[in-house]
C-alpha positions as CSV (number, residue, x, y, z in Angstrom):
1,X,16.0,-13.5,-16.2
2,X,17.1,-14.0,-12.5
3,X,14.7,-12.7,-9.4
4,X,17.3,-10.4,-8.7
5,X,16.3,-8.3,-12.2
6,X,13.2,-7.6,-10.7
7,X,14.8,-5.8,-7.7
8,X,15.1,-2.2,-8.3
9,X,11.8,-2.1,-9.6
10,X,9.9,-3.5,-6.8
11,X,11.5,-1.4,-4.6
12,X,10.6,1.6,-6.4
13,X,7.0,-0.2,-6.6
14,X,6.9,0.1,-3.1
15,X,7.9,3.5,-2.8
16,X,5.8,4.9,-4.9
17,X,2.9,3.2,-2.7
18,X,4.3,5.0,-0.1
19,X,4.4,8.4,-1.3
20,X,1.2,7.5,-2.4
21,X,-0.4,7.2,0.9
22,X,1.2,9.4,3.0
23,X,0.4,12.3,0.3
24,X,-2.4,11.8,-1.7
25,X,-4.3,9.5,-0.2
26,X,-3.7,9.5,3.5
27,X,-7.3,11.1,4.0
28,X,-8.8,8.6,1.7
29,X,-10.5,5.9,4.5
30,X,-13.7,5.8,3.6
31,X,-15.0,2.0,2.5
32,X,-16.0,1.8,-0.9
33,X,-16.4,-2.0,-1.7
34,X,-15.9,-5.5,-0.4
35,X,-12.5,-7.3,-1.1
36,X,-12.5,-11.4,-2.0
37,X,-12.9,-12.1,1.7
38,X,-16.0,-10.3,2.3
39,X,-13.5,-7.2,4.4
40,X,-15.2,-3.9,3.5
41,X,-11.7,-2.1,1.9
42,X,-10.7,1.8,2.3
43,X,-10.5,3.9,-0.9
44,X,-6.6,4.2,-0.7
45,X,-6.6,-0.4,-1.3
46,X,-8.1,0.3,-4.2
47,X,-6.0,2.8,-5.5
48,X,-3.0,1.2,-4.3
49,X,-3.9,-2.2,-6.6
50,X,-4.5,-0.2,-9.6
51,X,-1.5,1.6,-9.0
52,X,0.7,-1.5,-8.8
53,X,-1.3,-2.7,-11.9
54,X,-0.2,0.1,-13.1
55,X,3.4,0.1,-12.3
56,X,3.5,-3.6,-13.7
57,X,2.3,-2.5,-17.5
58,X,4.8,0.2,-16.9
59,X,8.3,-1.0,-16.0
60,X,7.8,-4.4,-16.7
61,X,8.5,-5.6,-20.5
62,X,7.2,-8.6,-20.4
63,X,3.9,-10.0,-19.2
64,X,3.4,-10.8,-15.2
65,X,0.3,-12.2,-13.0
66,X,-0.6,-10.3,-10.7
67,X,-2.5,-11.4,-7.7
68,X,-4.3,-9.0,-4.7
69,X,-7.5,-9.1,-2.5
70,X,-9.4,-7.1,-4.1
71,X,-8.8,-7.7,-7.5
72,X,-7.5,-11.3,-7.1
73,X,-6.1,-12.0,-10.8
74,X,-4.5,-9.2,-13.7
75,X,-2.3,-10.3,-16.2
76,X,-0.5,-6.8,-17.2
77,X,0.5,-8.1,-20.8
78,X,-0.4,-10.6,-23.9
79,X,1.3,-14.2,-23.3
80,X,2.6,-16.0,-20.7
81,X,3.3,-14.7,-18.0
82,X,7.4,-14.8,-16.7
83,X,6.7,-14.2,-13.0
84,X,3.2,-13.9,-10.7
85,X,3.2,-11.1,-8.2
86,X,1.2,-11.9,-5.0
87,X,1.6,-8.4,-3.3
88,X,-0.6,-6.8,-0.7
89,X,-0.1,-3.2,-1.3
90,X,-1.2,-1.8,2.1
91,X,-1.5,-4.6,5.3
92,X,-3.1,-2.4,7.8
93,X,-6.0,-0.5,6.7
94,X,-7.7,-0.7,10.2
95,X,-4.8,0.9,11.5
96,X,-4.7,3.5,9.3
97,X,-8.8,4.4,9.6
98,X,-8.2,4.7,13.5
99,X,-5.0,6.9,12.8
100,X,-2.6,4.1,14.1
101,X,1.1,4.5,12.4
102,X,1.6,1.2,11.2
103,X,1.3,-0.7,8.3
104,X,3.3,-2.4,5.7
105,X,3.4,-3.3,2.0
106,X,4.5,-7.1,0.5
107,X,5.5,-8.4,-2.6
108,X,6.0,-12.5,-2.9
109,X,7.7,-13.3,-6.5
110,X,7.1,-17.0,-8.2
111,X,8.6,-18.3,-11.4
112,X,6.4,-18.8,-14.1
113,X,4.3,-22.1,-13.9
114,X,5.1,-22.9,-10.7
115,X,2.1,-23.2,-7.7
116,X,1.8,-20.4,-5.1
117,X,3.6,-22.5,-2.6
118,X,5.9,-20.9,-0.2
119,X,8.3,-22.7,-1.2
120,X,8.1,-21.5,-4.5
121,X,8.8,-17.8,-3.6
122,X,12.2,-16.7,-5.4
123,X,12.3,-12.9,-3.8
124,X,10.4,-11.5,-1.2
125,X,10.2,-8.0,0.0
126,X,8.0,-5.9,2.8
127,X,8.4,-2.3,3.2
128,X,6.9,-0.3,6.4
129,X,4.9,2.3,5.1
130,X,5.4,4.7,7.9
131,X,8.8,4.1,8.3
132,X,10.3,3.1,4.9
133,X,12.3,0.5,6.4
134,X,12.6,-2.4,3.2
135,X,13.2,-6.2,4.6
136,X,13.7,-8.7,1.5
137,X,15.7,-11.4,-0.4
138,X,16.3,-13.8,-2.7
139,X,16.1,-17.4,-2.4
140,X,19.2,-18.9,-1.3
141,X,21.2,-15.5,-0.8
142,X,20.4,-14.0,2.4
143,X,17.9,-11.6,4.3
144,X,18.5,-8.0,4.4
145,X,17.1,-4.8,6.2
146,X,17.6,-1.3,4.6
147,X,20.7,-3.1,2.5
148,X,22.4,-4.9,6.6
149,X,22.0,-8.1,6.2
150,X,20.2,-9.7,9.1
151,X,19.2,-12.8,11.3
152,X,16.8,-14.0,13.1
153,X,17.3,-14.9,17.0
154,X,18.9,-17.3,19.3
155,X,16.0,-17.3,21.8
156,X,14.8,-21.1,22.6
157,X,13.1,-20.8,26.2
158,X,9.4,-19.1,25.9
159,X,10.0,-17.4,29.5
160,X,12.3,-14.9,28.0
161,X,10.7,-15.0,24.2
162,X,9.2,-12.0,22.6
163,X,6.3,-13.1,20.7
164,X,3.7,-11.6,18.1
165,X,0.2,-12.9,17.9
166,X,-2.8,-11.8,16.5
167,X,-5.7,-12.3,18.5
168,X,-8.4,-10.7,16.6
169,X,-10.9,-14.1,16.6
170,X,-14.0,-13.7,15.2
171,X,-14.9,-16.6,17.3
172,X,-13.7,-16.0,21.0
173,X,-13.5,-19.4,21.8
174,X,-10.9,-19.9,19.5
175,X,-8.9,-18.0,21.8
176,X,-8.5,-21.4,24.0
177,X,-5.7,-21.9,21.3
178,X,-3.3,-19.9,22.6
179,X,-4.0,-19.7,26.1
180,X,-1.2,-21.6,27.7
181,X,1.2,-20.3,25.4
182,X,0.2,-16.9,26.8
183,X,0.6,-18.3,30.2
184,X,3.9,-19.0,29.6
185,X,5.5,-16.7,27.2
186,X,7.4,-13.5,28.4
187,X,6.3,-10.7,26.4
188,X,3.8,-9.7,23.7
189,X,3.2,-7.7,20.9
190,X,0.7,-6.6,18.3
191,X,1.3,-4.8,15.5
192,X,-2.4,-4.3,13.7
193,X,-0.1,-5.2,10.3
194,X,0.6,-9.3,10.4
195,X,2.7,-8.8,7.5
196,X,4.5,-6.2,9.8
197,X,4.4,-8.5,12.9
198,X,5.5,-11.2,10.8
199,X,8.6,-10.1,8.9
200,X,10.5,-8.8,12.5
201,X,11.1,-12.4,12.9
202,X,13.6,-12.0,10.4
203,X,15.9,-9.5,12.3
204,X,15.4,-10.5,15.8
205,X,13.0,-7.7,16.8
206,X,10.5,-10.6,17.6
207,X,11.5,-14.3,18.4
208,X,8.4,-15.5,16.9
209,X,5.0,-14.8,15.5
210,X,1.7,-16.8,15.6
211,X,-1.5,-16.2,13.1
212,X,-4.2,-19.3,14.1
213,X,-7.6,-17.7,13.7
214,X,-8.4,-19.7,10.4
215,X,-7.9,-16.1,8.4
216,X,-4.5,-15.6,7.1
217,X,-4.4,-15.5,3.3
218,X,-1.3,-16.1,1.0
219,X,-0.4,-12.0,0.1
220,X,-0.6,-11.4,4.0
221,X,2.1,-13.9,4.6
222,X,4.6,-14.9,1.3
223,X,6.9,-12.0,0.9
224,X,7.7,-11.7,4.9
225,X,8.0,-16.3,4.9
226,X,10.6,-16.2,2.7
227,X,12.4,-13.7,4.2
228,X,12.4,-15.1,7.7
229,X,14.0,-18.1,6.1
230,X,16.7,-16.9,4.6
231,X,17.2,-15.3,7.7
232,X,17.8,-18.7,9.1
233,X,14.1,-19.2,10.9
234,X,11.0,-21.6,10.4
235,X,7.5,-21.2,9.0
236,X,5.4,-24.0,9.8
237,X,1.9,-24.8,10.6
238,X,0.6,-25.5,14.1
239,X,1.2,-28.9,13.8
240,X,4.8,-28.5,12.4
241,X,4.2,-29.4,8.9
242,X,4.9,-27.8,5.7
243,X,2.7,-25.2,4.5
244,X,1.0,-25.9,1.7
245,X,0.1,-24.3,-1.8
246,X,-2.9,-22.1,-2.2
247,X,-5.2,-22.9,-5.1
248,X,-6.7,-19.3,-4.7
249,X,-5.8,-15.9,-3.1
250,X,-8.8,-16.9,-0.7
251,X,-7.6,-19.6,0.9
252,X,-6.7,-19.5,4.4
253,X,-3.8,-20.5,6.4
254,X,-2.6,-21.3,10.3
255,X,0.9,-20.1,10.6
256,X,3.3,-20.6,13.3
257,X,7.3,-18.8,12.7
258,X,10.0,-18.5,15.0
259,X,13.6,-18.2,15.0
260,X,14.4,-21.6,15.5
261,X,13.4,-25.1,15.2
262,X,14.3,-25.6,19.4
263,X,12.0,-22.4,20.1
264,X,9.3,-23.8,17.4
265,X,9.1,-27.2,18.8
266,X,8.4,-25.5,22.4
267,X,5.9,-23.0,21.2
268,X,3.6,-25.9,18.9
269,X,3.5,-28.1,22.1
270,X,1.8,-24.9,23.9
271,X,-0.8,-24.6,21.1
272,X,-4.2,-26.3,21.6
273,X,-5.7,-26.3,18.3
């Protein structure tokens, strides 16, 4: 059974997490519990996991592995399981305590037995929550947005780039990192949601998007990397190497994407890590 089976029910996963929270639970930000990276968590990530728990026993026949921040592992039936799930159900809960519109919901898809390893990811698919706006695609066929297929940029001078990066450092010196490439890159912007951020690389909205604070874990980032590359850009780290697989949801990467390999080079020579 193809990725492309799994489709229509992912995106009906993702809507009902989004009917979810802007009804039921939209008033539900208090923090209830720590998640696997220490983060204190709202009440609405916790009911969105269960829910896509849920959703997985439901529609799915046969058995899947499910993995999330909070919960980290499920398996949703006896045996084997055909695919594992690496979905981050809402990426923005900050945003959403402080009333800030913007957040999104991801879903990376990888063949049975095979390593979480970005390269591994057969169908990817990040929804805006506030929006409804769906990005995804399947390895080897394309990128789409809302069904139009889609590209990423042509942009290869930093002056006249538009260019996501988080800059929420726990250590402020780390900041020292993307200094220059502030000094000499055009325009900014910051989302809240680095899933969000991340996956407008894929349709030109940004020319490129940079996560180096040592935080960004695998369900933040799978769904929107493929995506981006189908839609013809790059997902490297700093140093321009491969990403490599994650042995746990925990682990944390360094991510640099951008539209092009010409743009990519010229943004990594800017970086001081």
């Amino acid at each position: 059974m193809g990725c492309w089976v799994l489709l229509r029910d992912l995106e009906q996963m993702f809507k009902i997490i989004r009917e979810s929270f802007l009804g039921e639970w939209f008033n539900e930000k208090e923090s209830v519990r720590l998640n696997l990276k220490g983060d204190l968590t709202s009440a609405f990530d916790y009911f969105a996991e269960e829910k896509v728990i849920d959703f997985c026993k439901k529609y799915f026949p046969f058995p899947v592995r499910v993995l999330t921040e909070v919960k980290e592992e499920s398996i949703t039936k006896k045996g084997l399981p055909k695919y594992t799930l690496v979905i981050d159900p809402i990426d923005g809960a900050t945003n959403f305590r402080r009333g800030i519109e913007a957040g999104a919901f991801s879903v990376a898809v990888i063949p049975k037995s095979h390593k979480i390893h970005p390269n591994n990811v057969c169908f990817g698919l990040v929804g805006n929550i506030f929006s409804g706006t769906i990005y995804k695609a399947e390895k080897g066929k394309g990128a789409y947005c809302n069904g139009a297929k889609i590209m990423c940029s042509t942009q290869n001078d930093p002056s006249k780039a538009c260019v996501g990066i988080d800059l929420d450092f726990d250590e402020k010196k780390k900041l020292a990192r993307v200094i220059n490439l502030i000094k000499e890159t055009k325009y900014f912007r910051r989302n809240g949601s680095g899933t969000l951020d991340l996956v407008q690389v894929s349709n030109g909205a940004y020319d490129a998007y940079l996560d180096v604070r040592d935080k960004l874990t695998p369900e933040n980032f799978l769904g929107a990397y493929l995506i981006i590359k189908e839609a013809g850009g790059i997902v490297t780290d700093p140093a321009g190497k491969e990403l490599e697989a994650a042995k746990r949801i925990t682990d944390t990467y360094n991510i640099v994407a951008s539209c092009n390999p010409v743009l990519h080079e010229k943004l990594i020579k800017l970086l001081k890590m």
